[in-house]
C-alpha positions as CSV (number, residue, x, y, z in Angstrom):
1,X,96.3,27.9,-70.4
2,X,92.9,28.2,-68.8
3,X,93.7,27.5,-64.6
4,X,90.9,26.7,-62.7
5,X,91.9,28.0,-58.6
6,X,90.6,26.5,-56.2
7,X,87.8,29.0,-55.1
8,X,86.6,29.0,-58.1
9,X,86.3,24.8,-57.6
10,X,84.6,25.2,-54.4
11,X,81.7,27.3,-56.3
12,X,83.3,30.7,-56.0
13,X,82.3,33.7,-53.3
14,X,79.1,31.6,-52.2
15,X,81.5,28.3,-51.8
16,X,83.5,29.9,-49.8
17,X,81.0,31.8,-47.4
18,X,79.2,28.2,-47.0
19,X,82.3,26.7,-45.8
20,X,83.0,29.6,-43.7
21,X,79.5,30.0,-42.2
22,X,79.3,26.2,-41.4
23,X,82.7,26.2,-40.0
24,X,81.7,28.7,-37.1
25,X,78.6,27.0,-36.7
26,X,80.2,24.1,-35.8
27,X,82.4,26.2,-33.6
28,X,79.6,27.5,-31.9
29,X,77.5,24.2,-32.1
30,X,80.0,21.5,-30.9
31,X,80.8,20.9,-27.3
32,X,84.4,19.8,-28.2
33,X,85.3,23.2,-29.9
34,X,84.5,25.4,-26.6
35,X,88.1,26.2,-26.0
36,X,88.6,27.4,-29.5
37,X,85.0,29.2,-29.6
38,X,86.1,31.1,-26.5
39,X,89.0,32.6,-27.6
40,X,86.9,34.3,-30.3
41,X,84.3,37.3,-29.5
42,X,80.5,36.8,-28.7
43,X,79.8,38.2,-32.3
44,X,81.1,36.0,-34.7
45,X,80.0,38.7,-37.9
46,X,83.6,39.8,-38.4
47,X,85.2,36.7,-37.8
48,X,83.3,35.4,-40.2
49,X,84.0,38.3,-42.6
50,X,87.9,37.8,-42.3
51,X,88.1,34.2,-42.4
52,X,85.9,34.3,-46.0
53,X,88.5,37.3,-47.0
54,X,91.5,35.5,-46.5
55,X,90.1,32.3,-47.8
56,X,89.1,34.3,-51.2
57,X,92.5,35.0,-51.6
58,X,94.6,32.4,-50.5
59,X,92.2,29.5,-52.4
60,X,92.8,32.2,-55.8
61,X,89.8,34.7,-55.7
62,X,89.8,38.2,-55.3
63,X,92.6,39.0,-52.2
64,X,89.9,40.9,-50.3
65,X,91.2,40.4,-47.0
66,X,94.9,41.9,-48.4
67,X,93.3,44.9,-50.1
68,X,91.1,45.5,-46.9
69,X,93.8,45.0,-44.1
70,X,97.4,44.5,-45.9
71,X,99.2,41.5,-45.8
72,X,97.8,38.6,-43.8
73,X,100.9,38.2,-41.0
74,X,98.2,35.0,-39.5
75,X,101.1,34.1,-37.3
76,X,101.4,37.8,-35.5
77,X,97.9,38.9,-36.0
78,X,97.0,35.3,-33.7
79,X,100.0,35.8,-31.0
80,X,97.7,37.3,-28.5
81,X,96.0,34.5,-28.3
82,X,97.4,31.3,-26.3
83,X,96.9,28.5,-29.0
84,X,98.4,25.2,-28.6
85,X,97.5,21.7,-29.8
86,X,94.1,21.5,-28.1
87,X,93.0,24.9,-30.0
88,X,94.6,24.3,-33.4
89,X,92.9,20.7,-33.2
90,X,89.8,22.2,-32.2
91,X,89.8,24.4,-35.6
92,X,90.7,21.4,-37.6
93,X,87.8,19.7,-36.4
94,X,85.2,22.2,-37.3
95,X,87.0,22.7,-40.8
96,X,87.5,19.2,-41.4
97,X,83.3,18.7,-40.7
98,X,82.7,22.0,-42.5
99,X,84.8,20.6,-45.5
100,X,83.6,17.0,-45.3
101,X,79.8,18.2,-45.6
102,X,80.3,21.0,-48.4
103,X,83.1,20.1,-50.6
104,X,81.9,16.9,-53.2
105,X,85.4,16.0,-54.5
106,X,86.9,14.1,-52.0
107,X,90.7,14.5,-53.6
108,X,90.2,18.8,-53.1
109,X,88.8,18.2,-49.7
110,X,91.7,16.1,-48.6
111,X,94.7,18.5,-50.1
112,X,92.2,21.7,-48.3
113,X,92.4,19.5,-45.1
114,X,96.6,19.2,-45.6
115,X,97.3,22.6,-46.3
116,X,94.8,24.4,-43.5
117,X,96.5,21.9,-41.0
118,X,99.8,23.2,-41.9
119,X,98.6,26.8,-41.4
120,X,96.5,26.0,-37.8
121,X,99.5,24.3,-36.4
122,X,101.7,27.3,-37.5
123,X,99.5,29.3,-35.6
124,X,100.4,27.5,-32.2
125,X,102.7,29.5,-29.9
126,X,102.0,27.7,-26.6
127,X,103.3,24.4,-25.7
128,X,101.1,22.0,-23.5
């Protein structure tokens, strides 16, 4: 049985980047994502480098971000950093655009949007 993963759906390493580069665009673009932006450094370069990483593997590409830095952990590798519903929502909205401008088929877009929610709001550890 040939499986097609989901990176390779979203057009493989360069689908992945795209989504990832336009996501922290739009963090660094959109007024409404400031509290999110700031909680991230001035560069964005390695941000950018370990979000595409983790994406790779977790979408069914190569698991660069596990062979790089081990298992993921997102939960304790984001604890120093106060995130609540305001921050988490702020992520969402830069994926959702992100994901709503690259990804064509609607139906992969919408289970992406479902399943990064569930990881963003895991990443909360403040309480407004």
């Amino acid at each position: 049985m040939n499986e097609t993963t989901i990176y390779s759906r979203l057009g493989g390493e360069t689908g992945v980047r795209n989504i990832v580069d336009r996501f922290y665009d739009l963090m660094s673009e959109l007024p409404a994502a400031q509290q999110v932006r700031d909680l991230h450094p001035a560069d964005l370069t390695e941000s950018r480098d370990k979000l595409f990483k983790f994406l790779s593997g977790f979408y069914g590409g190569p698991s660069l971000y596990i062979q790089q830095y081990g298992h993921p952990m997102l939960r304790a590798r984001h604890l120093p950093f106060p995130i609540g519903e305001n921050e988490r929502d702020q992520w969402m909205m830069c994926m959702n655009q992100s994901l709503d401008e690259l990804v064509e088929d609607q139906a992969l877009a919408a289970h992406l949007k479902t399943t990064l929610f569930r990881t963003a709001d895991h990443m909360r550890n403040t309480h407004e």
